[in-house]
C-alpha positions as CSV (number, residue, x, y, z in Angstrom):
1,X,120.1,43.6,103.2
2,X,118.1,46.3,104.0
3,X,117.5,49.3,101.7
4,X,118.8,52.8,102.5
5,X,116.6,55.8,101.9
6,X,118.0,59.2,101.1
7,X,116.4,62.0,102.8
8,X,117.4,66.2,102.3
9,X,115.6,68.3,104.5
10,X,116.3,72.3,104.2
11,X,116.3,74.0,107.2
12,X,115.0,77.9,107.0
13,X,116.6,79.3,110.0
14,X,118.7,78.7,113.6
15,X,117.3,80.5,116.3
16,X,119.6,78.9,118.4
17,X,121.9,76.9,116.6
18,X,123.4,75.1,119.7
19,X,120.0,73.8,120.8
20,X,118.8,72.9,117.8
21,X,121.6,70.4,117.4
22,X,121.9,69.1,120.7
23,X,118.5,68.2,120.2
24,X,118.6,66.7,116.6
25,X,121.8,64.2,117.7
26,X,119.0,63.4,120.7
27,X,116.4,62.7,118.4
28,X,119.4,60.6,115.4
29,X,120.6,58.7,118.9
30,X,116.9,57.7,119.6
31,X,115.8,56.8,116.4
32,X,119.3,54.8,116.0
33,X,119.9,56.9,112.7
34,X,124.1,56.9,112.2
35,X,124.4,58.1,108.9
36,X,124.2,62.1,107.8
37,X,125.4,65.7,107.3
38,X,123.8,68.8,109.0
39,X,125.2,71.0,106.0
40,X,125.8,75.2,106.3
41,X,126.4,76.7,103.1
42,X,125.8,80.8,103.9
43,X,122.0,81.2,105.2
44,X,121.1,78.1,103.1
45,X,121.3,74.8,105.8
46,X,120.7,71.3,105.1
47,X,120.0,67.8,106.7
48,X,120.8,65.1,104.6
49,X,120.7,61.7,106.5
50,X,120.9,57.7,105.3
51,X,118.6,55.2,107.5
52,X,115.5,53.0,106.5
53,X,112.5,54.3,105.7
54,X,110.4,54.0,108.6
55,X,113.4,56.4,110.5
56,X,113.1,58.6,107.9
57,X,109.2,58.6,108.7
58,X,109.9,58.6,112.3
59,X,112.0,61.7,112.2
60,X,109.4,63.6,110.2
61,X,106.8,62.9,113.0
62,X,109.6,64.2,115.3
63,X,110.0,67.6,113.4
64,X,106.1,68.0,113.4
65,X,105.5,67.3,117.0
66,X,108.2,67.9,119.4
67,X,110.6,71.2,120.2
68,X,113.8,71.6,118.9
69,X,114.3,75.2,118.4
70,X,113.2,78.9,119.9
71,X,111.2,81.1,119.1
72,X,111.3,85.3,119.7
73,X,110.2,85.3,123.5
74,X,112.9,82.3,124.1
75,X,110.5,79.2,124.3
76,X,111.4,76.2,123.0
77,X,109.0,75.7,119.7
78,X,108.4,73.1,116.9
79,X,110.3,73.8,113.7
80,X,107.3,73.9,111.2
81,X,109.3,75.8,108.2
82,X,111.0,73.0,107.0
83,X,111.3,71.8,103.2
84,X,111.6,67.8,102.4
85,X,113.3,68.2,99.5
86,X,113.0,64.7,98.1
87,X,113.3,60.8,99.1
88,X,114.5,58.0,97.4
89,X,116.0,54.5,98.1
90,X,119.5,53.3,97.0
91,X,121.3,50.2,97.7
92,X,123.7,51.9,100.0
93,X,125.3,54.9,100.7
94,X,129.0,56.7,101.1
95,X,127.4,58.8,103.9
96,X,129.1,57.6,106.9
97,X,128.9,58.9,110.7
98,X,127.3,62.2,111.3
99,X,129.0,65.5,111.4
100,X,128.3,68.9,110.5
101,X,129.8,70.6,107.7
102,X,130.6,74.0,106.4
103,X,130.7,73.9,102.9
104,X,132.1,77.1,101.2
105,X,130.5,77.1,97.7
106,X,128.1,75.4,95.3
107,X,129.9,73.1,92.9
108,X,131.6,71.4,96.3
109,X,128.4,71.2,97.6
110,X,126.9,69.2,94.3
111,X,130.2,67.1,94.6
112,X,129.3,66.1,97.9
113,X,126.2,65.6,97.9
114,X,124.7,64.5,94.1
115,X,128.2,63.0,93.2
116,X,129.2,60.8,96.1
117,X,126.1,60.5,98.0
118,X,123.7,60.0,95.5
119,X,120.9,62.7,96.3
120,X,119.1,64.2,93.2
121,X,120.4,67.7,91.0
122,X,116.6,68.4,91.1
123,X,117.0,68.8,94.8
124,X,119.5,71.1,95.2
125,X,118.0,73.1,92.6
126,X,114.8,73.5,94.5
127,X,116.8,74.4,97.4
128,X,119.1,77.2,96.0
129,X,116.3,78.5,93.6
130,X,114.3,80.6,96.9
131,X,116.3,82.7,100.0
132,X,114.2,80.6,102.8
133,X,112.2,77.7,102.5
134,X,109.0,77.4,100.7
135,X,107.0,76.5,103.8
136,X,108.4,79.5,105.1
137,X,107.1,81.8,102.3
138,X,103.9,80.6,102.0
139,X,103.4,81.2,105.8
140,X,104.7,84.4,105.4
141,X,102.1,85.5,102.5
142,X,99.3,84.1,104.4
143,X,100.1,85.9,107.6
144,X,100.2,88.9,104.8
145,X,97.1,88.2,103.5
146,X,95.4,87.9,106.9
147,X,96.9,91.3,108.3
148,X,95.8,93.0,105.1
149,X,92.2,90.9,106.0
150,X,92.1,92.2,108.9
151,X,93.1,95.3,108.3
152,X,90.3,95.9,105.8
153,X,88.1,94.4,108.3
154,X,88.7,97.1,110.7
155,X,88.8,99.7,108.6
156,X,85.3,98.7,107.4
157,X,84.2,98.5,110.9
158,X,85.2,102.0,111.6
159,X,83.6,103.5,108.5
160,X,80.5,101.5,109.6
161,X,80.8,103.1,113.1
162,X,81.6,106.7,111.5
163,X,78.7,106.4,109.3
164,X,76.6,105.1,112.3
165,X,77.9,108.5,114.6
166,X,77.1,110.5,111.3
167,X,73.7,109.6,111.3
168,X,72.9,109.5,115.0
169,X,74.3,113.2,114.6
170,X,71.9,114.1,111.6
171,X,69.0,112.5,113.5
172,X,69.7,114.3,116.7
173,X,70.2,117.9,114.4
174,X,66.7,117.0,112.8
175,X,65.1,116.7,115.8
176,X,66.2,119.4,117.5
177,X,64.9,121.5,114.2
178,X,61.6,119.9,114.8
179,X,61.4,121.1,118.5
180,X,63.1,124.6,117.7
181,X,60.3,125.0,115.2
182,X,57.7,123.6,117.3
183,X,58.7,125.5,120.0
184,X,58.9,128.8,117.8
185,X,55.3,127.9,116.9
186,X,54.3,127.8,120.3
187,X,55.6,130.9,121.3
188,X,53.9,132.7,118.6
189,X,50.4,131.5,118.6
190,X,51.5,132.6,122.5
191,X,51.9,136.1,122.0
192,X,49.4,136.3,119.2
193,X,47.0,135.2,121.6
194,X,48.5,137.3,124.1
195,X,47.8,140.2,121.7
196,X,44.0,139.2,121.4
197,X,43.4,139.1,125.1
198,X,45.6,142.5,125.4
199,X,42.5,144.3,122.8
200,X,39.4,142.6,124.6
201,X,40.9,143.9,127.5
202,X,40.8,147.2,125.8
203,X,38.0,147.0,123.8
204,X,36.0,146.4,126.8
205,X,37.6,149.3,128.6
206,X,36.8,151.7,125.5
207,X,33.4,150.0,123.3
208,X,34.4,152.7,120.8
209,X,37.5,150.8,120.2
210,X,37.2,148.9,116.8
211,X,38.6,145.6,117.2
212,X,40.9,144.2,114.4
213,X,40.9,140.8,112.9
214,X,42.9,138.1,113.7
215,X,45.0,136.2,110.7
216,X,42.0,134.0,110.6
217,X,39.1,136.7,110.4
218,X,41.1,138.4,107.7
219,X,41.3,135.1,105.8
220,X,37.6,134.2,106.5
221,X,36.1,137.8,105.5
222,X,34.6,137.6,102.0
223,X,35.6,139.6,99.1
224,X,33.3,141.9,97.2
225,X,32.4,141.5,93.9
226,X,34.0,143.7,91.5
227,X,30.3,144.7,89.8
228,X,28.8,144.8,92.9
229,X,31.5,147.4,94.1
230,X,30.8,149.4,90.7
231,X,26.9,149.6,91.3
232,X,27.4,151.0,94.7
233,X,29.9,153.8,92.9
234,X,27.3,155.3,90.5
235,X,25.5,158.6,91.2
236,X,22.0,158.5,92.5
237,X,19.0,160.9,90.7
238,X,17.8,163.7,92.0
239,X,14.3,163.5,94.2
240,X,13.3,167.1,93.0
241,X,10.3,166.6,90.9
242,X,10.0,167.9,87.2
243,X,8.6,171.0,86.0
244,X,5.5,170.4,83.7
245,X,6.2,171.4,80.8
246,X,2.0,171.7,79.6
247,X,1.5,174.3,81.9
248,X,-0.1,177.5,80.0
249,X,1.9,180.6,80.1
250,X,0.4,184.2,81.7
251,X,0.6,186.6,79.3
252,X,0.0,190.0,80.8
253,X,-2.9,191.9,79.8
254,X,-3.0,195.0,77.0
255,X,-4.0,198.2,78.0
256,X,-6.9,199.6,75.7
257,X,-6.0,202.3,73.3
C-alpha cells in the first residue's frame, strides 16, 4: 500500500478567490490528487491535501511556475507568497474528497485538522503566530529595504549634483573676479597712460611746464641722506677778509709849547 503524505500549505491572500479555485481543482484533477481541504478561517487560508509524495512535489512545481491568481492590473500571475508549513507521511488518512471549508474558530480548526487528520500542533502554530505568510513578509521588508536603497541612492545623487552646480557656480564667480580685476587693471594703466600722453602733449606745447613723475619715477627716485641733507643746511663764512690786527696805529702829532 502506498504511503500518504500530509501536506499544509498557507495561502497569504485571494485576489480573486473564484479563479484561484477553479484553477487549483484544475491543477488536483490533473495531478489525480482526491483528497483535501481548501480551509478559510478569517484572513488566515489553508490547503491541506492527502496524495503520494511525488503529487505533493508535483503541485509545488505547479505553484512555482504556472498562474493561478491576479495581480493589481488584473493579469493572471504566479502565487509566490505561499508558506509550506510542514510534510510528513502517515499510513492513511481521514481526509476524504475535496471541499472547501469555513471554519469559524481555532480549537475546531485544531480538531479538524491535528485531531482527525493527523497534521502537526507545530503547524498550525506557525500559521496563526504571523497576520500573512512569512514569504510574504520577507518580500515585503526587502522591497522596504530596496526603496529605502534607493531612496538614499538618489538622494546622494542629487547632493552630488548640488554640490557639482555649487562648484561650477563658485568657479564661474571666481573667474569672473579674475576678468573684472583684470579688466579694471587694464583700464587704469589706460588712463594712466592716457594721462602721460595728455602732459607730453602739454609739455611740448609749454617747455616751461615741469613734468611730474609717473608711480614708477616716484618709486625709482633716490632718497637723500639725512647727513647729507644737514651739510647742505649749515651757514656758509663770510668772504670779506680780516682786518690785521698788527697794523700800527697814527697817533696825531703834538703841537710844540
Amino acid at each position: 500500500m502506498t504511503a500518504v503524505e500530509l501536506l499544509l500549505i498557507r495561502i497569504d491572500y485571494f485576489r480573486d478567490r473564484a479563479q484561484y479555485v477553479s484553477v487549483l481543482r484544475e491543477w488536483l484533477t490533473e495531478l489525480e490528487i482526491a483528497n483535501g481541504r481548501l480551509i478559510t478561517m478569517g484572513s488566515l487560508l489553508l490547503l491541506f491535501v492527502a496524495a503520494t509524495e511525488a503529487q505533493n512535489d508535483q503541485l509545488l512545481r505547479f505553484y512555482s511556475s504556472r498562474e493561478i491568481d491576479s495581480n493589481s492590473r488584473g493579469q493572471k500571475c504566479v502565487d509566490k507568497f505561499i508558506d509550506v508549513l510542514g510534510r510528513k507521511k502517515v499510513d492513511a488518512s481521514g481526509c476524504r474528497g475535496f471541499l472547501e471549508m469555513n471554519i469559524l474558530n481555532q480549537s475546531l480548526l485544531q480538531k479538524v485538522l491535528v485531531d482527525e487528520w493527523q497534521a502537526e500542533q507545530a503547524w498550525l502554530d506557525t500559521a496563526l503566530v504571523t497576520p500573512r505568510t512569512k514569504t510574504f513578509m520577507e518580500w515585503k521588508e526587502a522591497a522596504k529595504a530596496a526603496r529605502k536603497e534607493k531612496r538614499k541612492r538618489e538622494g546622494h545623487k542629487k547632493q552630488q549634483e548640488r554640490d557639482e552646480k555649487k562648484q561650477k557656480r563658485e568657479q564661474e564667480a571666481a573667474q569672473k573676479a579674475l576678468e573684472e580685476a583684470a579688466a579694471e587693471k587694464e583700464r587704469q594703466e589706460q588712463e594712466e597712460a592716457g594721462e602721460q600722453q595728455a602732459e607730453k602733449e602739454e609739455v611740448r606745447k609749454d617747455p616751461d611746464v615741469k613734468m611730474p613723475l609717473s608711480s614708477q619715477e616716484k618709486q625709482a627716485k633716490p632718497v637723500k641722506k639725512s647727513g647729507q641733507q644737514n651739510q647742505s643746511k649749515q651757514p656758509q663764512t663770510s668772504g670779506l677778509p680780516k682786518k690785521n690786527r698788527n697794523k700800527k696805529r697814527h697817533r696825531p702829532a703834538t703841537t710844540a709849547s
